[in-house]
Residue frames as qw, qx, qy, qz and C-alpha x, y, z in Angstrom:
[[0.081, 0.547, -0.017, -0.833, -19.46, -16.67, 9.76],
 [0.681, 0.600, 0.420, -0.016, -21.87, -16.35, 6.85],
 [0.613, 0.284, 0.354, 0.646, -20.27, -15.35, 3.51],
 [0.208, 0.848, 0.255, 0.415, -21.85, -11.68, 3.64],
 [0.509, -0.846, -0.158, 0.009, -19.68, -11.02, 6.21],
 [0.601, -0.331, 0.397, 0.610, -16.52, -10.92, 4.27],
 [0.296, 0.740, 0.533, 0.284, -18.62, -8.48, 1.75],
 [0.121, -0.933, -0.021, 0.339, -17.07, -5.22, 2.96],
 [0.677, 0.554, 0.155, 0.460, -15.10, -3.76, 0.02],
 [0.348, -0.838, 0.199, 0.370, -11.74, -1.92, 1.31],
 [0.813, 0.519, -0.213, 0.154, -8.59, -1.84, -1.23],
 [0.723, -0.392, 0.277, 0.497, -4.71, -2.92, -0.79],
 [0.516, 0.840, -0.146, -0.088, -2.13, -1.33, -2.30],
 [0.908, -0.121, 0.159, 0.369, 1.04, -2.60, -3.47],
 [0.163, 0.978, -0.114, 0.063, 4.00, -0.48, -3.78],
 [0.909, 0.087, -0.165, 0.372, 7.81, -1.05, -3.84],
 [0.221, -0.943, 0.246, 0.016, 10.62, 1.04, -1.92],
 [0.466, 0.701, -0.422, 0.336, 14.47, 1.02, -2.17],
 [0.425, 0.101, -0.831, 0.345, 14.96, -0.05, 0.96],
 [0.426, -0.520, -0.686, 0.277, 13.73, -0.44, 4.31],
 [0.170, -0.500, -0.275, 0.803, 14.12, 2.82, 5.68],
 [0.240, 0.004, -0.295, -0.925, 12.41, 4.64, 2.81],
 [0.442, -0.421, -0.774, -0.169, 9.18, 1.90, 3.30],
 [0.285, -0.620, -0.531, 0.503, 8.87, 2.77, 7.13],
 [0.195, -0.034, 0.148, 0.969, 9.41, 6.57, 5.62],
 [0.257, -0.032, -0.682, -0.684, 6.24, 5.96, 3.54],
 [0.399, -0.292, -0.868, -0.049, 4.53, 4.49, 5.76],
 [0.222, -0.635, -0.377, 0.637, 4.62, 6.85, 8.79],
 [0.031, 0.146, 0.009, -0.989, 3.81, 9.63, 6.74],
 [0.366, -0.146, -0.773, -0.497, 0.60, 7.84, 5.36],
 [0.490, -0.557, -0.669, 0.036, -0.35, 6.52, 8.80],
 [0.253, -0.214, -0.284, 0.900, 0.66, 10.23, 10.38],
 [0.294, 0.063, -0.223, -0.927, -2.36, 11.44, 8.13],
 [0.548, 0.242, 0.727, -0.336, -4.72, 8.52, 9.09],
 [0.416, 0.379, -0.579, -0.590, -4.94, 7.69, 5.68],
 [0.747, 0.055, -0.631, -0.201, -4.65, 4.23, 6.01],
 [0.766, -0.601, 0.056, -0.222, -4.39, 1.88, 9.02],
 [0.687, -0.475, 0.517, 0.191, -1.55, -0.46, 8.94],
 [0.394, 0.764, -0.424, -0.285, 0.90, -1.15, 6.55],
 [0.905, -0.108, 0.352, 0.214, 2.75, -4.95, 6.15],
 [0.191, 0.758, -0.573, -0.244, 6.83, -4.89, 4.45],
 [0.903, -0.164, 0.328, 0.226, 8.69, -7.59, 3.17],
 [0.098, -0.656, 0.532, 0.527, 11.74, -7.88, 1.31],
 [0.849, 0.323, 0.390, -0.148, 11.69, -8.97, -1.74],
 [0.410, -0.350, 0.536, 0.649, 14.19, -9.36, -4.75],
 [0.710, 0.532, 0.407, -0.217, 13.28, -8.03, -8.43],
 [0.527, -0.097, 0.603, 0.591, 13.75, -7.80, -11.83],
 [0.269, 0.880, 0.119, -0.373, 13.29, -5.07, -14.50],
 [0.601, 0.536, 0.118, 0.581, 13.63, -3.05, -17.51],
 [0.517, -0.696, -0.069, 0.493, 15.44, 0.05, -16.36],
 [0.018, 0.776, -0.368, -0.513, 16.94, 3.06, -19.19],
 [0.582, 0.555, -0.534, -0.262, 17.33, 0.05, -21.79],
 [0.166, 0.354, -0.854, 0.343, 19.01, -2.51, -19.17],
 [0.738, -0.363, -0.539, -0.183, 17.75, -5.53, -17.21],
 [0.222, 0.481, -0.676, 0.512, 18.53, -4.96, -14.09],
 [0.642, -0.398, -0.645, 0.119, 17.89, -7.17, -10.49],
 [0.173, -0.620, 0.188, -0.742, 17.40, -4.98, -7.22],
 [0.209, -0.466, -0.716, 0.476, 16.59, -6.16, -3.36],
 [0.376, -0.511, -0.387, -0.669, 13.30, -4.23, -2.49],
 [0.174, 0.170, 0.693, -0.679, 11.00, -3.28, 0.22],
 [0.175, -0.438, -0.636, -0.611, 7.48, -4.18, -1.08],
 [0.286, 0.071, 0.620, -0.727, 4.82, -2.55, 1.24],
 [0.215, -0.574, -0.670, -0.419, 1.12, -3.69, 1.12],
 [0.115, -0.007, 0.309, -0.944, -1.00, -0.88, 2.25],
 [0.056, -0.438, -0.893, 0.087, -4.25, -1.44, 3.35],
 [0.038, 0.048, 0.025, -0.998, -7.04, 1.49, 2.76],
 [0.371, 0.486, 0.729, -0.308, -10.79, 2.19, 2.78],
 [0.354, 0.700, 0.513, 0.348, -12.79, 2.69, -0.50],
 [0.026, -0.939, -0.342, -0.004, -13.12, 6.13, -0.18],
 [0.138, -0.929, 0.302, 0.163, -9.09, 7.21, 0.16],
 [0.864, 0.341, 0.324, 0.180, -8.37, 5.38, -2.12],
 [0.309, 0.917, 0.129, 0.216, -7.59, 8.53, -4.58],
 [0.087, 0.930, -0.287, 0.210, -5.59, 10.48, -2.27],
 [0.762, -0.479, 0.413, 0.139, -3.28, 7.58, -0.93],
 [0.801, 0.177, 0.377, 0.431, -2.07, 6.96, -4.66],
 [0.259, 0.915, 0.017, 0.308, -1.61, 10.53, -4.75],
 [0.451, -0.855, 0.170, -0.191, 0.30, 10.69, -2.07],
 [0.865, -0.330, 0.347, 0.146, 2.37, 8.05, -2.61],
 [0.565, 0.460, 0.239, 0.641, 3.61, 9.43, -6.10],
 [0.025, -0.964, 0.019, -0.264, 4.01, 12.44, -4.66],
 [0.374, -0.852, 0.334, -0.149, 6.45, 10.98, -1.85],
 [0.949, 0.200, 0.140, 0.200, 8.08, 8.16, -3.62],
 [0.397, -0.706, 0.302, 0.503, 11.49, 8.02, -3.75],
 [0.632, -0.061, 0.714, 0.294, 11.34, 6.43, -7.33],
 [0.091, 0.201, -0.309, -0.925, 11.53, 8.16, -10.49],
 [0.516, -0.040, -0.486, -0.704, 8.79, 5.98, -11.63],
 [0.417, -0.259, 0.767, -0.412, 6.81, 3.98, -8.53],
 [0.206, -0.274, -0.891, -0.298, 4.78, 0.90, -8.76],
 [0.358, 0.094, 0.748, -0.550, 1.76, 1.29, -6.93],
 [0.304, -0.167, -0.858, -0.379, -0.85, -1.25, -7.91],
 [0.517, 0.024, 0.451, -0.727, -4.48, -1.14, -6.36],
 [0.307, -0.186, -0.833, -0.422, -7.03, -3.81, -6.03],
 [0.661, -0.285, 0.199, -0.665, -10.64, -4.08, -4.54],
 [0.463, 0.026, -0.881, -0.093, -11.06, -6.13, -1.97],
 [0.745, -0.339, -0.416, -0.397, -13.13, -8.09, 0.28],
 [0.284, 0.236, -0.889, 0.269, -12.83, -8.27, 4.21],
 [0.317, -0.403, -0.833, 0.208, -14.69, -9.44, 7.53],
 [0.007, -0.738, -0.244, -0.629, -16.56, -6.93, 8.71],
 [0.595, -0.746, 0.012, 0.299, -14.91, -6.60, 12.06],
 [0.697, -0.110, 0.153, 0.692, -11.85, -6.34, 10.18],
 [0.104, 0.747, 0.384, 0.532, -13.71, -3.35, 7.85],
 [0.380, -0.831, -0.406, 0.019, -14.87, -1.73, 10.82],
 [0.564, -0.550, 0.185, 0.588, -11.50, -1.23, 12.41],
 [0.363, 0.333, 0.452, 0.744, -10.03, 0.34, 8.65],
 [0.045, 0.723, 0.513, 0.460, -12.75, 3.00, 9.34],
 [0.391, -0.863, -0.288, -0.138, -12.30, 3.83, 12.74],
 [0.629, -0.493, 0.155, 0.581, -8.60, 4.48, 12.32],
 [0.385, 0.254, 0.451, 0.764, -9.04, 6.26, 8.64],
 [0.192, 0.290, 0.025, -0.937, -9.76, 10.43, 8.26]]
């Protein structure tokens, strides 16, 4: 595959949840609204400030996968239904195959 074929600009988001069941929560209401296509979870352990306090947490991180264009209303949506007074959600543009692209479109409103 030539290089322009991994030229198709989609973004990921990264967001954290409280536990598993609030992730899948998040998720299925995201992919109930064809927002996004698919969603990937792991667990993960962190570490924060918190009210003045360090404190250490187990986590669900999700990465959320989304096309350019719903971008906007997925990070709305996700502060809107977060369970966390204050979420993470990080976005970044990126770059995939353009089969992979394709699919992202033809499963997103």
């Amino acid at each position: 595959m030539a290089l322009s074929d991994f030229n198709k600009e989609m973004y990921l988001i990264i967001t954290t949840e409280v536990d598993k069941k609030h992730a899948s929560k998040l998720a299925d209401l995201l992919l109930r609204e064809k927002l996004i296509p698919c969603v990937t979870f792991k667990e993960i352990e962190s570490s924060f400030w918190w009210k003045g306090n360090i404190n250490q947490s187990k986590e669900v991180q999700l990465m959320i996968k989304c096309k350019k264009e719903n971008i906007n209303n997925v990070c709305n949506k996700i502060a809107e239904w977060h369970s966390y007074e204050v979420p993470e959600i990080l976005y970044f543009c990126v770059s995939s195959n353009k089969i992979y692209h394709n699919w992202v479109n033809s499963i997103c409103a």
